[in-house]
Residue, then its C-alpha position, 0 to 999 in steps of 0.5 A: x467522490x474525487x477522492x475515490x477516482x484512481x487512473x491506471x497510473x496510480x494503481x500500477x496497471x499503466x501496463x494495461x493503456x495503449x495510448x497510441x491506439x485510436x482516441x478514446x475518452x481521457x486518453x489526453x489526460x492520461x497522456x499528461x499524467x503519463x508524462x507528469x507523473x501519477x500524484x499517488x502510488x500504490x505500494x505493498x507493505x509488510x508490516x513489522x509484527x515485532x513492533x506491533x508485539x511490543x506495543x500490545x506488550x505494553x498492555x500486557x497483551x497477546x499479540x492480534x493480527x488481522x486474520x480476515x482483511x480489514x479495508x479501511x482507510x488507515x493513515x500512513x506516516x513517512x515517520x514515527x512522529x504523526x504529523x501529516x499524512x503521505x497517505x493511506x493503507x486500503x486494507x490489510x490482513x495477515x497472509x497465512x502463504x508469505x507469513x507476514x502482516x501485509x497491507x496495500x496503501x495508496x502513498x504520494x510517488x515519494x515514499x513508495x520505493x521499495x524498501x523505503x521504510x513508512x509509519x502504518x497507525x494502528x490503533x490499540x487499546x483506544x491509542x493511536x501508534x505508528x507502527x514500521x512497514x516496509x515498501x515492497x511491490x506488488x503483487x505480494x506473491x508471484x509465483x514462477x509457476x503460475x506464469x505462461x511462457x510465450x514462444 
């Protein structure tokens, strides 16, 4: 499905192309989106779990956090006002490590600035809610210790 296809681009792993080596199938076209530009982007989100604790309060309920992942395509909003899509959060879960409700999406190159602040739909009790996230890279944790050091 074309949907389902991803360049390097867009999942952040440009890093991993080597244009200048010898050809090699689709290097003409990574070449033109390397210099045009990826149509989406994946980002990092955390997921504001004071506004999500809200709204299950509405229903006189305890707050429920994704203790497994999910990975389902959940639509992302560039306002509380759900109109029309920028796009759409893959999967998610609460990381036990960084404390937060997190979630990696898949947006146009527009709305993926760290710290830009997106809408992630959750639904609740059969409703539809646009709940505050805020745009982070990835990966969520990168910690010092676990990088080599060249010399």
């Amino acid at each position: 499905f074309e949907v389902q296809k991803s360049t390097p681009y867009e999942l952040g792993l440009g890093w991993t192309v080597k244009l200048g080596k010898s050809a090699f199938i689709g290097r003409d076209a990574l070449r033109a989106e390397k210099a045009r530009g990826p149509e989406w982007s994946t980002v990092g989100l955390l997921v504001d779990i004071l506004a999500l604790e809200k709204v299950y309060a509405e229903y006189s309920m305890p707050l429920h956090l994704p203790y497994t992942s999910w990975n389902s395509a959940v639509p992302v909003y560039a306002s509380a006002e759900p109109r029309d899509p920028i796009g759409k959060a893959t999967s998610g879960t609460w990381s036990p490590i960084l404390k937060q409700y997190v979630a990696i999406a898949r947006v146009r190159p527009g709305h993926s600035k760290p710290g830009s602040r997106i809408f992630l739909e959750e639904t609740i009790e059969g409703r539809r809610y646009p709940i505050p996230a805020e745009v982070v890279k990835l990966p969520f944790f990168d910690p010092a210790r676990k990088k080599e050091t060249l010399s």
